[in-house]
Wavefront OBJ file of the C-alpha trace (Angstrom):
o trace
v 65.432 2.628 17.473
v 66.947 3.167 13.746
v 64.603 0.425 12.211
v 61.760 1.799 14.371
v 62.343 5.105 13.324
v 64.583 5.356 9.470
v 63.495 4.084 6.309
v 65.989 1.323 6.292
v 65.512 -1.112 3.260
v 65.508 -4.495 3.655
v 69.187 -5.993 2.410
v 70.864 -2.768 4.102
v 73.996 -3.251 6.315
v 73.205 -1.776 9.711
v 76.404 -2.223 11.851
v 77.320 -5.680 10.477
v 74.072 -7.148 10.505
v 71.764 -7.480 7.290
v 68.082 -6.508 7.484
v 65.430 -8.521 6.470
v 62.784 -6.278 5.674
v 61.929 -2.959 6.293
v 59.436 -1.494 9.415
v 59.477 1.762 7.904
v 58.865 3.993 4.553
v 59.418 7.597 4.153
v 56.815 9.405 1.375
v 60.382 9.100 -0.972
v 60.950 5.534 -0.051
v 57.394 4.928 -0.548
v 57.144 6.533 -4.147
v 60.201 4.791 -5.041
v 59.079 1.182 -4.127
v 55.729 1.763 -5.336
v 56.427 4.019 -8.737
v 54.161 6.630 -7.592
v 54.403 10.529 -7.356
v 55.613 11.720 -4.169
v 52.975 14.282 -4.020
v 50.469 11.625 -4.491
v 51.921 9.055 -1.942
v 51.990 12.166 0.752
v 48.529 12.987 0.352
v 47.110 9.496 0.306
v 48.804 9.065 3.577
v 47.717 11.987 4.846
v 44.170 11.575 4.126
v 44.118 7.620 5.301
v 45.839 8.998 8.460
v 48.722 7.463 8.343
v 51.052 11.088 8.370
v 49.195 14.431 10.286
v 47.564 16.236 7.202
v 50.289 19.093 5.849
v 52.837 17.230 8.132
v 55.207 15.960 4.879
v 55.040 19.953 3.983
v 57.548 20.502 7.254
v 59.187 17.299 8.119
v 59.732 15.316 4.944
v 61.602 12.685 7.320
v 58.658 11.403 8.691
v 57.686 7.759 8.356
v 55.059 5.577 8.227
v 54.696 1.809 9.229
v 55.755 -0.016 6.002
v 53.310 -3.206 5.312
v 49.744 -0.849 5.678
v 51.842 2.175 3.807
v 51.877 -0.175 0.329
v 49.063 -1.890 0.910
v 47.336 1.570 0.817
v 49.366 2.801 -2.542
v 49.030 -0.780 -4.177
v 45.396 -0.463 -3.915
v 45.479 3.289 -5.145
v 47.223 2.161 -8.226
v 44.601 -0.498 -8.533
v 41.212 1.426 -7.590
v 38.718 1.755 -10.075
v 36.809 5.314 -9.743
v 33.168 5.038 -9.072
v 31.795 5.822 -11.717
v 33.290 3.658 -13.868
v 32.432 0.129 -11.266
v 29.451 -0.469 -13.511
v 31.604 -1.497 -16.883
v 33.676 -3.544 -14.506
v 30.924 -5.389 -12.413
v 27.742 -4.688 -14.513
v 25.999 -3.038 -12.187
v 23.811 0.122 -12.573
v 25.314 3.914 -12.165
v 22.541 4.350 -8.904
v 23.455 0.828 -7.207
v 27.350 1.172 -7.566
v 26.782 4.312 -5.596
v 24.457 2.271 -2.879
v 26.980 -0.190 -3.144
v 29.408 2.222 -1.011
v 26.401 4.064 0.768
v 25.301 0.975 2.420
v 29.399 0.015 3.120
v 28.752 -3.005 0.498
v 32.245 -1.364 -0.725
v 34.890 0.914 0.336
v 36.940 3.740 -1.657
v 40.696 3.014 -1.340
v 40.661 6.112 1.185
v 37.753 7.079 3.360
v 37.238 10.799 2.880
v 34.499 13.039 3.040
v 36.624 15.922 1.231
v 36.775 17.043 -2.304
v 39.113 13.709 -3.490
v 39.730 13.315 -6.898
v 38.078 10.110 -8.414
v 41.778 8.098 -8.201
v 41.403 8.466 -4.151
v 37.279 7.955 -4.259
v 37.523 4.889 -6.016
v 37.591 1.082 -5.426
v 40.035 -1.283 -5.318
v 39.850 -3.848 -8.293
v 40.262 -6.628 -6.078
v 37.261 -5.827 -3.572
v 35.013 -5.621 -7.248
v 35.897 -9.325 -7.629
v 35.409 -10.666 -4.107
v 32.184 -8.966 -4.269
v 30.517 -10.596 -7.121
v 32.830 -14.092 -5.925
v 30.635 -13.536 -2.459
v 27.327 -13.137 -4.299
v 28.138 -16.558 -6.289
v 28.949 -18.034 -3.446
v 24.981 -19.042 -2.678
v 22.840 -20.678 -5.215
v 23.137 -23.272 -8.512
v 24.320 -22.538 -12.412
v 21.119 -22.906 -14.496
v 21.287 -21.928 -18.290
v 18.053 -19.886 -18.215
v 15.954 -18.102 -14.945
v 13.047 -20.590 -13.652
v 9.671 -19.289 -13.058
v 9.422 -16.058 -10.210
v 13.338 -16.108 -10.587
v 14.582 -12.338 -11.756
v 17.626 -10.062 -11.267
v 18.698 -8.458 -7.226
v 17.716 -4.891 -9.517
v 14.867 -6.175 -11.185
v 13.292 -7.842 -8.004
v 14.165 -4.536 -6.113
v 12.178 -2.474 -8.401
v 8.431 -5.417 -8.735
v 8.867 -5.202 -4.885
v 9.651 -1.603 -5.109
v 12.584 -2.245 -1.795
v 16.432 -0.944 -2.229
v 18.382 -3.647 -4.102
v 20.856 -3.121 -1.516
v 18.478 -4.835 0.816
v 17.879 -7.910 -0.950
v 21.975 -8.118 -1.543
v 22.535 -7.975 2.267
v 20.403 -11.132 2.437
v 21.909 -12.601 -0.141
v 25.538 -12.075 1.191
v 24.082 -13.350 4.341
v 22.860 -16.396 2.931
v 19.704 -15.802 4.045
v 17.933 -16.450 0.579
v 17.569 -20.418 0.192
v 16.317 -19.915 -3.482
v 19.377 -18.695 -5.692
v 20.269 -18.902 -9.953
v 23.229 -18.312 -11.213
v 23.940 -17.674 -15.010
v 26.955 -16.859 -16.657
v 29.704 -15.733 -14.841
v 30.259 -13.258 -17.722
v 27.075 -11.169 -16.449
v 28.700 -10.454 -13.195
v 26.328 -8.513 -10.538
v 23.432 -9.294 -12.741
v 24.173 -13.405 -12.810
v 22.667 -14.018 -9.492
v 18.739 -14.493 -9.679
v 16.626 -14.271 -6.499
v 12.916 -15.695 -6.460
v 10.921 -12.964 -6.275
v 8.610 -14.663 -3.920
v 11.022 -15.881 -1.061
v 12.823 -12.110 -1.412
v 9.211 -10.265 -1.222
v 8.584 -12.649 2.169
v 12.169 -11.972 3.396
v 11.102 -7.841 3.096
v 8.047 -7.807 4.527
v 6.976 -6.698 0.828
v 4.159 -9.507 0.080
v 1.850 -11.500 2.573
v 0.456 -15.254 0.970
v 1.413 -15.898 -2.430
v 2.276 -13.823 -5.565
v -0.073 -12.997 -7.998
v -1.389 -9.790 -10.294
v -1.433 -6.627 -8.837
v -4.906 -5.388 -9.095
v -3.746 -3.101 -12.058
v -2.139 -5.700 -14.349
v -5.711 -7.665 -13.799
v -7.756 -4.881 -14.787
v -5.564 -4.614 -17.864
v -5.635 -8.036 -18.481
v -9.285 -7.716 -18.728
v -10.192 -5.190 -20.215
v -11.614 -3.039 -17.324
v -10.917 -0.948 -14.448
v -9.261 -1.423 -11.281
v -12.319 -0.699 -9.572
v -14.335 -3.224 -11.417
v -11.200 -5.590 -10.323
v -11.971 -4.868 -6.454
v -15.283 -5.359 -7.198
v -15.062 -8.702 -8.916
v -13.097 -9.929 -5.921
v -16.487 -9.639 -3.834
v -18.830 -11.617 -6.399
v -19.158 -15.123 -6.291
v -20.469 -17.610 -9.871
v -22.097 -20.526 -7.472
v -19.224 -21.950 -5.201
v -16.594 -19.970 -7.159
v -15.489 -16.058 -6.562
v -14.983 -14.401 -9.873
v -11.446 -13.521 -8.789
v -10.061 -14.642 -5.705
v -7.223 -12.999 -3.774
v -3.489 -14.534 -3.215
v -1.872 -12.370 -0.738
v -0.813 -8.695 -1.222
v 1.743 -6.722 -1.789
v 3.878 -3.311 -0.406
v 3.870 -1.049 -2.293
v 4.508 3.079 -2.582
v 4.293 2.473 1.668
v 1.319 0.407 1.542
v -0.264 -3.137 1.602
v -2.137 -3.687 -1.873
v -4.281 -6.364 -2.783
v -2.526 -9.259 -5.393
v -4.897 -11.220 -7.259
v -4.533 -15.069 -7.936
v -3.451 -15.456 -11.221
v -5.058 -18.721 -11.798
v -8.319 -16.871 -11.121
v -7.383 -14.556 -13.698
v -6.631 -17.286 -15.940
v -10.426 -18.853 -15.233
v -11.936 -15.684 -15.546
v -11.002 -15.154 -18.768
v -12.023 -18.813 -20.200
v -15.558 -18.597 -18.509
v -16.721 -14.606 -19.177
v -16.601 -12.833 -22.004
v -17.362 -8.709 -21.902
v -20.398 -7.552 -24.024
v -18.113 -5.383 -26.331
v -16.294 -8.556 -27.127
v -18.867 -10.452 -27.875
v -19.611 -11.266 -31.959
v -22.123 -8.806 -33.641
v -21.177 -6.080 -30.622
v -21.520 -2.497 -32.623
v -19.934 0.316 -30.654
v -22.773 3.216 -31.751
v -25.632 0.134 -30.439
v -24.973 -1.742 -28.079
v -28.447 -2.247 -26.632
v -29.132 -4.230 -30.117
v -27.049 -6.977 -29.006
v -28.164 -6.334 -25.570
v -31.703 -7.133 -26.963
v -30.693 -9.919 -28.893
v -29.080 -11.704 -26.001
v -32.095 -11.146 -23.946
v -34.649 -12.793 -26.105
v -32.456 -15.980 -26.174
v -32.232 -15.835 -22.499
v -29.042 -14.725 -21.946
v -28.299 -12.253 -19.169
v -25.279 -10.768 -17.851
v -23.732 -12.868 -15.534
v -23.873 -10.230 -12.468
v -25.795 -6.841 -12.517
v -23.644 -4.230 -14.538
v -24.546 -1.525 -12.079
v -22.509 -4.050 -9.466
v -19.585 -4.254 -11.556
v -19.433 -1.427 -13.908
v -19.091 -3.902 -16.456
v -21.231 -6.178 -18.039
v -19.909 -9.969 -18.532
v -21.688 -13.112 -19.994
v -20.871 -16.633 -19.419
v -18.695 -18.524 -22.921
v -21.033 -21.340 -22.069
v -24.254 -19.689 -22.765
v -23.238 -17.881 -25.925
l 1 2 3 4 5 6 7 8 9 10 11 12 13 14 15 16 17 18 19 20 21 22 23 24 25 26 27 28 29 30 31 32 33 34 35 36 37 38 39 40 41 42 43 44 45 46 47 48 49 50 51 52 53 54 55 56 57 58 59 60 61 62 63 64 65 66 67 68 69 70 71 72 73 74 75 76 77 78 79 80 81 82 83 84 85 86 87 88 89 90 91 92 93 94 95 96 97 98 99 100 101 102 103 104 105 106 107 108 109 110 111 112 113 114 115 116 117 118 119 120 121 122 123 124 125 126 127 128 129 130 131 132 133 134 135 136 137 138 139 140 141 142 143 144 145 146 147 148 149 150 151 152 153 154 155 156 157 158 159 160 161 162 163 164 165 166 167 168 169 170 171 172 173 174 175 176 177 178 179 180 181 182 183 184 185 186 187 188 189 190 191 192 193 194 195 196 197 198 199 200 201 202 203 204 205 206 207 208 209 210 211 212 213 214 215 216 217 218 219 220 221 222 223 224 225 226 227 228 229 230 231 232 233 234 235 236 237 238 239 240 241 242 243 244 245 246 247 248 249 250 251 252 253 254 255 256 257 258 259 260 261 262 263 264 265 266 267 268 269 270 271 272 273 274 275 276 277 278 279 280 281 282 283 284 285 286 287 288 289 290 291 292 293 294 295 296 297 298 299 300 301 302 303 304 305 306 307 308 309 310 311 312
């Protein structure tokens, strides 16, 4: 009943017989073994539950079970307050605070009240087994492959939560992983962008150029891009789709970017074309014509007007 009940330290004499260790702390025991304020020991157990809220303020000789009573304080002197996790696992402000949303991490105490940062924040050691779980999966390279790109910067080209892609990485449910430095912390895992987009439900087929990047690639609009994707050069489309793409809610079109590639060493636009003058462009027009050399589908199909490199 006394050890069950009394702060008895381990050592102490209790009718002839020497403790071994102790079942229970008082808030002063506590503060003593652990070097913290009182006042701060009583109101981290009070807000973990551990002692009734207010409770210490009337019966100071109330105890708590010993081993969970400094675990709890050992982590408060170790927790790192939210706002500063990104200097200490290089992540960003918005996904350290996703990181607890989503219950990726935990603040030393759970509280929905007005805490002060010490009881809102982290404990160091759940900052390292976090980025030790996301190394767990994938192999050290000394520079990203091809389609392979930060959990953020994959999040944002798929435009998904980054929390989303971590979950299946920390459920090693991505088979394609990188790993750089361990100095870069969060941001030394690399996900292929392909695999994640699949994994999301972000991309259908294969990757490619969304239909904007294309149109700026060549010099024209995205219309003229959707439009290209219908016309055919003999057996060959002009462009020729890979898959698409979710994005702002919807599926968007993604265009192979060998296609692009293709494109752009078999057409060349009129205004690119040598002796092209901006204030007359029907000279060249004219010129082109008398050697035979039309554009290579009607402009009004288009809204551009492209010639074959092989007949200039």
């Amino acid at each position: 009943f006394i050890l069950d009940t009394f702060p008895v330290a381990a050592g102490t004499d209790l009718f002839g017989e020497i403790i071994p260790c102790r079942k229970k702390h008082s808030v002063a025991s506590l503060s003593a073994h652990t070097d913290v304020h009182p006042k701060t020991v009583a109101n981290a157990l009070a807000q973990s539950g551990m002692l009734p809220k207010d409770l210490y303020v009337v019966n100071s000789r109330q105890t708590v079970p010993a081993g969970p009573a400094e675990e709890l304080i050992e982590k408060l002197k170790r927790a790192v307050p939210v706002a500063k996790i990104p200097e200490y696992i290089g992540c960003t402000r918005s996904q350290a605070s996703l990181l607890i949303e989503n219950g990726i991490l935990h603040t030393v105490i759970q509280d929905t009240g007005n805490r002060t940062a010490r009881y809102k924040g982290v404990d160091l050691v759940d900052l390292h087994q976090l980025i030790s779980r996301m190394r767990h999966f994938g192999k050290p390279v000394q520079k990203p492959s091809k389609g392979f790109m930060s959990i953020g910067g994959a999040a944002k080209k798929l435009n998904v939560s980054s929390m989303k892609i971590l979950s299946l990485l920390l459920k090693g449910e991505l088979e394609k992983v990188e790993l750089l430095s361990e100095e870069l912390k969060f941001c030394s895992v690399l996900v292929d962008l392909a695999e994640v987009a699949q994994q999301v439900g972000a991309k259908t087929g294969k990757l490619g150029m969304t239909v904007s990047a294309t149109a700026r690639a060549l010099g024209v609009t995205s219309e003229t891009v959707q439009l290209l994707l219908n016309c055919s050069d003999g057996d060959q489309g002009a462009l020729e789709l890979s898959g698409q793409v979710r994005h702002m809610g919807a599926m968007r079109d993604l265009v192979d970017q060998d296609s692009v590639t293709r494109f752009k060493q078999r057409y060349l636009k009129l205004s690119l074309i040598d002796g092209f003058w901006a204030g007359d462009p029907d000279r060249l027009r004219a010129k082109l014509t008398r050697m035979d050399i039309l554009p290579v589908w009607e402009p009004t199909m288009v809204n551009a007007e492209f010639y074959r490199l092989s007949d200039l």
